[in-house]
C-alpha positions as CSV (number, residue, x, y, z in Angstrom):
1,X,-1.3,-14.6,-0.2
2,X,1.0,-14.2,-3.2
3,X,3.4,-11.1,-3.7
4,X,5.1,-10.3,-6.7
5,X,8.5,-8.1,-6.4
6,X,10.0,-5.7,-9.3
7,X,14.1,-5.9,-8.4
8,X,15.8,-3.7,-11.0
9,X,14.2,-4.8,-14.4
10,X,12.7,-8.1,-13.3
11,X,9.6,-9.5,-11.9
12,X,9.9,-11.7,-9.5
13,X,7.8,-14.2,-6.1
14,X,8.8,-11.9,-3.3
15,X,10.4,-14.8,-1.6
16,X,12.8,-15.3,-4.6
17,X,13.8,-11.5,-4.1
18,X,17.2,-10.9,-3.2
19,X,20.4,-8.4,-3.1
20,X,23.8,-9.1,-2.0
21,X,25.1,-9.0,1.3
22,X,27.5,-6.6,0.7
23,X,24.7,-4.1,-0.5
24,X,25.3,-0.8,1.4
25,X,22.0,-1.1,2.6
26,X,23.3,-4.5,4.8
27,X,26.4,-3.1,5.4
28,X,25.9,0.9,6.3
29,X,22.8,0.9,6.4
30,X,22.6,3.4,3.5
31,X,19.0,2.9,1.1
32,X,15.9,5.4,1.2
33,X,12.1,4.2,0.9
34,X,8.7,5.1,0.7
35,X,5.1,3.4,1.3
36,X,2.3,4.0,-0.6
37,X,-1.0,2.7,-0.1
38,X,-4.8,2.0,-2.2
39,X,-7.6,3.5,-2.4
40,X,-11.0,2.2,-4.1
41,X,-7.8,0.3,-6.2
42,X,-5.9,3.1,-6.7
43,X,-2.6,4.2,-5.7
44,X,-3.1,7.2,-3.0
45,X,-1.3,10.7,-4.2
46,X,1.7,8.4,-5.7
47,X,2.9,10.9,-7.6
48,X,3.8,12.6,-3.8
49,X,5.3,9.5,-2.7
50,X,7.6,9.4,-5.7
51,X,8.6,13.2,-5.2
52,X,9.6,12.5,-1.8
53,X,11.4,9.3,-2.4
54,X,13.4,11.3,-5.2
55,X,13.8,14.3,-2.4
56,X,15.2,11.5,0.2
57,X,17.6,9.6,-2.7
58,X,18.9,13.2,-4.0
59,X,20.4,14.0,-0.3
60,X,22.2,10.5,0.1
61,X,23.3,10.8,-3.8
62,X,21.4,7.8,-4.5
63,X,20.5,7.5,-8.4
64,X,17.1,6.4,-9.6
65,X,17.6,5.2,-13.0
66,X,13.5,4.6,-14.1
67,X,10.9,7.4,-14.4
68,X,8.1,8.6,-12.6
69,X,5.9,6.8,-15.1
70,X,7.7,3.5,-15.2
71,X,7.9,3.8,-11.5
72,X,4.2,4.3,-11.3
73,X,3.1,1.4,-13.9
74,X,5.4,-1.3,-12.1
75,X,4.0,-0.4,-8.9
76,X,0.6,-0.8,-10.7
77,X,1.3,-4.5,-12.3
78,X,2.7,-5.6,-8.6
79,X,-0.8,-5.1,-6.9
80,X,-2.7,-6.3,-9.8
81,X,-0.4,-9.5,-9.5
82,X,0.0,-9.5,-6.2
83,X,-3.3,-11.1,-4.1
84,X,-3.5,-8.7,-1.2
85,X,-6.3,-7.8,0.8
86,X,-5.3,-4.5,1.4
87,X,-2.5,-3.7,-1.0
88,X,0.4,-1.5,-1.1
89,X,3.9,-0.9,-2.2
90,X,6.7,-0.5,-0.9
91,X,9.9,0.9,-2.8
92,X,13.5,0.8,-2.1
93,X,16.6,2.4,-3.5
94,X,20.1,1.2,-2.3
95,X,23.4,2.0,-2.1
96,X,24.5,-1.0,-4.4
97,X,27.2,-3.4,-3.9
98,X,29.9,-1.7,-1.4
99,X,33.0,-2.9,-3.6
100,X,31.5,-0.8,-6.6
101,X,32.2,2.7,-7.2
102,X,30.5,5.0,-4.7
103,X,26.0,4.8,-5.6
104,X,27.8,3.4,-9.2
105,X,25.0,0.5,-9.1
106,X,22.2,1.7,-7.0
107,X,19.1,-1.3,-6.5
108,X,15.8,-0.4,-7.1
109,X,13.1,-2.6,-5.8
110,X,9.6,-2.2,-6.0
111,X,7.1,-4.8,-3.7
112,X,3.9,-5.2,-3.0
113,X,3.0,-5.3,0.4
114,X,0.0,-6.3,2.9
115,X,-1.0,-3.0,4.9
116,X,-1.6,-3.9,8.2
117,X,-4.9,-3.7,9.7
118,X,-5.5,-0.6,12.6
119,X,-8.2,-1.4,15.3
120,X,-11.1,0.1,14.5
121,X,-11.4,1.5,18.5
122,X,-8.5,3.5,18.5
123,X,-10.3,6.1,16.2
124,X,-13.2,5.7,18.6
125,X,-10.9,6.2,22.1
126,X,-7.6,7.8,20.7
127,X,-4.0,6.6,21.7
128,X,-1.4,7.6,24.1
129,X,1.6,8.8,23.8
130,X,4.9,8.9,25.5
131,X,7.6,11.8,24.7
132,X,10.7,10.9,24.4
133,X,13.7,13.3,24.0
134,X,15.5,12.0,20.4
135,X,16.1,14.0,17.2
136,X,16.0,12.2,13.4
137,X,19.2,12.6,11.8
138,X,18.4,13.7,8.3
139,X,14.4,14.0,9.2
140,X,13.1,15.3,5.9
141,X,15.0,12.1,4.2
142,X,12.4,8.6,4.2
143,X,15.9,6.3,5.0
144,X,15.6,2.7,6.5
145,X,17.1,3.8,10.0
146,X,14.7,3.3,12.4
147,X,17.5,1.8,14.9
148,X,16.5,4.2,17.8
149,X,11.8,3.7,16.7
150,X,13.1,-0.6,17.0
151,X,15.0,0.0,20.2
152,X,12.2,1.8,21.8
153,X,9.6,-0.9,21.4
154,X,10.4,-2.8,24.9
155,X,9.6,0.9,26.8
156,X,6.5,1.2,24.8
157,X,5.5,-1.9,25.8
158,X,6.4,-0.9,29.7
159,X,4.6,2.6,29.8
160,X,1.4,0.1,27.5
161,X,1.2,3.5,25.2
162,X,0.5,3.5,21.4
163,X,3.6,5.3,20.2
164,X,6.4,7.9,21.2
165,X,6.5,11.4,20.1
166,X,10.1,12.3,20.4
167,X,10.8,16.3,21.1
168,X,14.6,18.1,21.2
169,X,15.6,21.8,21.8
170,X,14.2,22.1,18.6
171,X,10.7,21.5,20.0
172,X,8.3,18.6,19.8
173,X,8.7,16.9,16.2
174,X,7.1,13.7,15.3
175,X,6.5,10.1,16.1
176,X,9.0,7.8,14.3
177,X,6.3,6.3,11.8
178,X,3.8,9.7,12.4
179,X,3.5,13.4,12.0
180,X,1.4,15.0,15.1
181,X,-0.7,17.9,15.2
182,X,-2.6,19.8,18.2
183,X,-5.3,21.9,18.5
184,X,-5.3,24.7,20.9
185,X,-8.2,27.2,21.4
186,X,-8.9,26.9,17.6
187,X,-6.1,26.8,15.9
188,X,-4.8,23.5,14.1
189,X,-0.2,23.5,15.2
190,X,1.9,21.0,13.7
191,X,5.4,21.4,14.1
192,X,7.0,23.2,10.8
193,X,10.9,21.7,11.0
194,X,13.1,19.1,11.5
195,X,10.2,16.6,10.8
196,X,9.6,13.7,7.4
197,X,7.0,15.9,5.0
198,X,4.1,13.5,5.8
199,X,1.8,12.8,2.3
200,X,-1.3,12.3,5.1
201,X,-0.1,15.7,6.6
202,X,-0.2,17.6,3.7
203,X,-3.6,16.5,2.8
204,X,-4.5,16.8,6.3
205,X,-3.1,20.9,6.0
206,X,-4.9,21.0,2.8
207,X,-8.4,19.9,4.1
208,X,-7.6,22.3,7.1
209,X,-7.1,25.3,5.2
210,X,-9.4,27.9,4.6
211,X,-11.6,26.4,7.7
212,X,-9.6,27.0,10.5
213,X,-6.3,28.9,11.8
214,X,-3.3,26.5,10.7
215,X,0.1,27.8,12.1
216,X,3.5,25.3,10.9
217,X,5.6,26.6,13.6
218,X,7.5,25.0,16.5
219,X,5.9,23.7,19.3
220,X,7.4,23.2,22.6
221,X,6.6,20.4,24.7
222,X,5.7,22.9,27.9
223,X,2.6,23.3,25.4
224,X,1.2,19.7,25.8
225,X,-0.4,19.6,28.5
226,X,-2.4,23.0,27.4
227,X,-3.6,21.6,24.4
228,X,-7.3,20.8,23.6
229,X,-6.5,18.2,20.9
230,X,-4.2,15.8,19.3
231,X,-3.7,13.5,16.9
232,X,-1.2,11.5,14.5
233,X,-1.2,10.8,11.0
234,X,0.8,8.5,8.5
235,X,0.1,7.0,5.4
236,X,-1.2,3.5,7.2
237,X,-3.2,4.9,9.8
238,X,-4.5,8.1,8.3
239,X,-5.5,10.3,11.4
240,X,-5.6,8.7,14.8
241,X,-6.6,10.7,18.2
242,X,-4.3,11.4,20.7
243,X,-6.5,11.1,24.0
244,X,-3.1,11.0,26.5
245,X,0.1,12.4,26.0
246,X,2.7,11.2,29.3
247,X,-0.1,9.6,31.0
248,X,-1.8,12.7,31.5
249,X,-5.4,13.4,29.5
250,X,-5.3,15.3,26.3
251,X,-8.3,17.9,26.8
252,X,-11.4,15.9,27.6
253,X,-9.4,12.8,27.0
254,X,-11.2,11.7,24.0
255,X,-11.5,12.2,20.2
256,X,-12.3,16.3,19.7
257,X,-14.6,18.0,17.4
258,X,-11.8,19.2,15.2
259,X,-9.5,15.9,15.2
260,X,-13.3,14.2,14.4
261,X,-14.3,16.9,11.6
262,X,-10.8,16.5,10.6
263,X,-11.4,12.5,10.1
264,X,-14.3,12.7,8.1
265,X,-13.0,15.4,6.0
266,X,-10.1,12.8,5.2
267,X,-12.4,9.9,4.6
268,X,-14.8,11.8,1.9
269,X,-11.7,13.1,0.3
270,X,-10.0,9.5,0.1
271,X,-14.0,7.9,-0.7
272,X,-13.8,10.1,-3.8
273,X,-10.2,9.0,-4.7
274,X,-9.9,7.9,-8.2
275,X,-5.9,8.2,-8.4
């Protein structure tokens, strides 16, 4: 597999991509992203993904120098260039050299990037979950901190569950690389605040529209276990059941109608995608 990387003007082998060490991104931590992903060979809703990668740079006062349409034909050339089964892109925006004046020299990288394959079964069965009590700093802004997501890997692996789905006074929120939804006598509830604008969840709230009761509100985590539905979504792993929430059974403990008519919704919509 070869990978071609676009680092502020240049093309470039992804292993010959490179910034300083004293980029604020190595040294505070301080750089935004976004992921975007193909289908039938075209980018997915990028114009989204550049909106809320603009969104996330504007609140750490992070310039983007190059346009939406450069933006969009560099990430283009990368995956035709690129040999990837199942491409993607992944774009960065740093803080720039620390010794310059404050954002004066931002980076701008664009790579592609092999999307990882997602068992085919855990559409079939669903996943579990594990809540966790955590709140995002900054959650509307796509940053590279996912200090607390890394550190949480070896209880994930203790409690054998899929994911965490962290909650906070403000109610339950999100999974660190997922938005979540629930259904409950009907109605389709995903939490409304404090949560990263997911581009799966809003197509997700589009297709939903219009066919059932949505409600974007906050929803506590005494709620869970009352819940006849649940499910996850993210750019990767488009909608995933939610069969068990804190080892206890979500509903009948399997894919529901409305997560299932929910999936194939998505997949005719993204069948049809021509970009």
């Amino acid at each position: 597999m070869s990978v071609i990387c676009w680092i502020n003007g240049d093309f470039v082998p992804l292993e010959d991509a490179s910034i300083g060490v004293s980029d604020f991104a190595l040294q505070r931590g301080y750089a935004v992203f976004d992921f975007a992903r193909t289908y039938n060979g075209h980018l997915f809703r990028f114009a989204d993904h550049l909106a809320r990668l603009r969104q996330s740079a504007d609140a750490l006062y992070l310039p983007i120098s190059v346009s939406d349409a450069e933006l969009t034909g560099i990430a283009c050339r990368v995956i035709q260039e690129s040999s990837m089964e199942r491409p993607a892109v992944r774009i960065f925006v740093t803080g720039g050299d620390c010794n310059d004046a404050l954002f004066e020299n931002s980076n701008i990288i664009v790579t592609g990037e092999e999307r990882a394959a997602v068992d085919p079964v855990l559409y079939e069965t669903g996943v579990s979950l594990l809540t966790h009590e955590f709140q995002r700093e900054l959650p509307a802004v796509k940053s590279i901190n996912y200090l607390n997501a890394v550190r949480l890997e070896p209880l994930k692996r203790e409690h054998n569950v899929f994911d965490v789905l962290y909650f906070s006074a403000a109610g339950v929120t999100e999974c660190p690389r997922n938005n979540f939804f629930v259904v409950r006598d009907g109605v389709l509830i995903t939490p409304a605040e404090n949560v990263l604008p997911g581009i799966t969840r809003s197509v997700v709230l589009q297709l939903a529209t219009g066919s059932m009761p949505v409600e974007e509100r906050m929803l506590h985590r005494e709620e869970l276990p009352d819940v006849d539905e649940a499910f996850i979504t993210s750019t990767s792993k488009r909608i995933v059941p939610v069969s068990q929430i804190d080892r206890q059974p979500v509903g009948a403990g399997r894919p529901g109608p409305v997560t299932q008519s929910l999936m194939r919704l998505f997949d005719e919509y993204v069948h049809e995608w021509k970009g």
